[in-house]
C-alpha positions in Angstrom: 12.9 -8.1 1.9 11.0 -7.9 -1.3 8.6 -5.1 -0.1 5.4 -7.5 0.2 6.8 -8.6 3.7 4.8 -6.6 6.9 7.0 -4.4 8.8 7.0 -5.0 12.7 5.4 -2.0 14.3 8.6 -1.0 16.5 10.2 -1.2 13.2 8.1 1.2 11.1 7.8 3.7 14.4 11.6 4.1 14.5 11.5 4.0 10.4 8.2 6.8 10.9 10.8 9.0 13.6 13.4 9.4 10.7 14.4 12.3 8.4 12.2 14.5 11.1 12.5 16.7 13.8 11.9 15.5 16.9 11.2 17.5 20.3 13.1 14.1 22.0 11.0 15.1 25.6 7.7 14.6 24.1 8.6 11.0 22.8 8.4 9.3 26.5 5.5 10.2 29.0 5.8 10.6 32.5 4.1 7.4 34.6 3.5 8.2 38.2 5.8 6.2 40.6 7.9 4.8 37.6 10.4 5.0 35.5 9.4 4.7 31.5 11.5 4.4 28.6 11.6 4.5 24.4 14.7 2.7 22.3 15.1 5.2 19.4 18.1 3.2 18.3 19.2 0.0 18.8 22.5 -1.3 16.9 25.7 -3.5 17.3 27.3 0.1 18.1 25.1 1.9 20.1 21.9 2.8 21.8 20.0 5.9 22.3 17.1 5.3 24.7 14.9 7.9 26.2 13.9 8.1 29.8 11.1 9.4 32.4 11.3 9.2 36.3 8.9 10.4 38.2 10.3 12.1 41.3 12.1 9.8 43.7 12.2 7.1 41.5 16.0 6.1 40.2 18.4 3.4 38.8 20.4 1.5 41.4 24.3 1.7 41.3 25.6 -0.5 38.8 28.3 -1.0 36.2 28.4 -0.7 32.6 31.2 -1.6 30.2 30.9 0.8 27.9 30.8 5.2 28.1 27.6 6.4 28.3 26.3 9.9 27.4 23.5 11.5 29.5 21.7 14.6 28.5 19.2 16.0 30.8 15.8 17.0 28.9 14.0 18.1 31.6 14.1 18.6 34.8 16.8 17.8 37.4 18.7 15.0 38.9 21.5 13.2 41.1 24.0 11.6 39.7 26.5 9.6 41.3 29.8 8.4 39.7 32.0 6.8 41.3 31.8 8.1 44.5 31.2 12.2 43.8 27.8 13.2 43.0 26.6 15.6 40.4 23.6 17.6 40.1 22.3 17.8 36.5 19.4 19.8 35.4 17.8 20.4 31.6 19.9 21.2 28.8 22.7 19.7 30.7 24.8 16.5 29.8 27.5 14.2 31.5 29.6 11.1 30.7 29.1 7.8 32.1 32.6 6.8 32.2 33.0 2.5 31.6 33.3 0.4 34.3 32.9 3.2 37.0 29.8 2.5 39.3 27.2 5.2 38.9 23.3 5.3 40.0 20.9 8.1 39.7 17.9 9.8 41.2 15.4 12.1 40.0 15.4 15.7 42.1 12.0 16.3 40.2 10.8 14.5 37.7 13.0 14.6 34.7 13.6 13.1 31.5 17.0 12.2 29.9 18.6 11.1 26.8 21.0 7.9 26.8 23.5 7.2 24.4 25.7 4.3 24.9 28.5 3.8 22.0 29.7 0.2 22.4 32.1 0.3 19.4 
């Protein structure tokens, strides 16, 4: 890039969300009856994506091949890995081993950090 060139806008929002300190819960709303989500990093290595469920709502059980990090925000959840099931509440963080099947649920509505290292 010579510096003339426009920058996509998911580009200069993650750019904006550097060298700052961020209160990571306030950077995805809750949506009733849904789950929303925000990519703050996307690279070859990793991912760290934040997360709302409102209550009830979930991710199916499924597979991934990589660990993955989950740190509860706010408010509480189930999660299941590989057959025991874990209740996890804000301030609170567990490990997604790879290739274990694992599914959550939201207890209340909560909101969680997910970093995935694939390198």
């Amino acid at each position: 890039m010579t510096g003339n060139e426009p920058i996509k806008v998911e580009e200069r929002e993650k750019s904006e969300m550097q060298a700052k300190v961020l209160n990571l819960k306030d950077l995805v709303a809750y949506q009733e009856g849904t789950v929303a989500s925000r990519m703050l990093v996307n690279k070859k290595a990793g991912t760290i994506t934040i997360f709302s469920f409102d209550k009830d709502e979930g991710l199916s059980e499924h597979t991934a091949p990589y660990n993955a990090l989950v740190t509860i925000l706010d408010g509480e959840a189930e999660i299941w890995i590989g057959g025991q099931t874990f209740h996890v509440k804000e301030g609170e963080s567990i490990i997604l081993p790879a290739n274990v099947p694992h599914a959550l649920s939201a207890v209340t509505r909560f909101k969680m950090m997910l970093t995935m290292i694939r390198e």
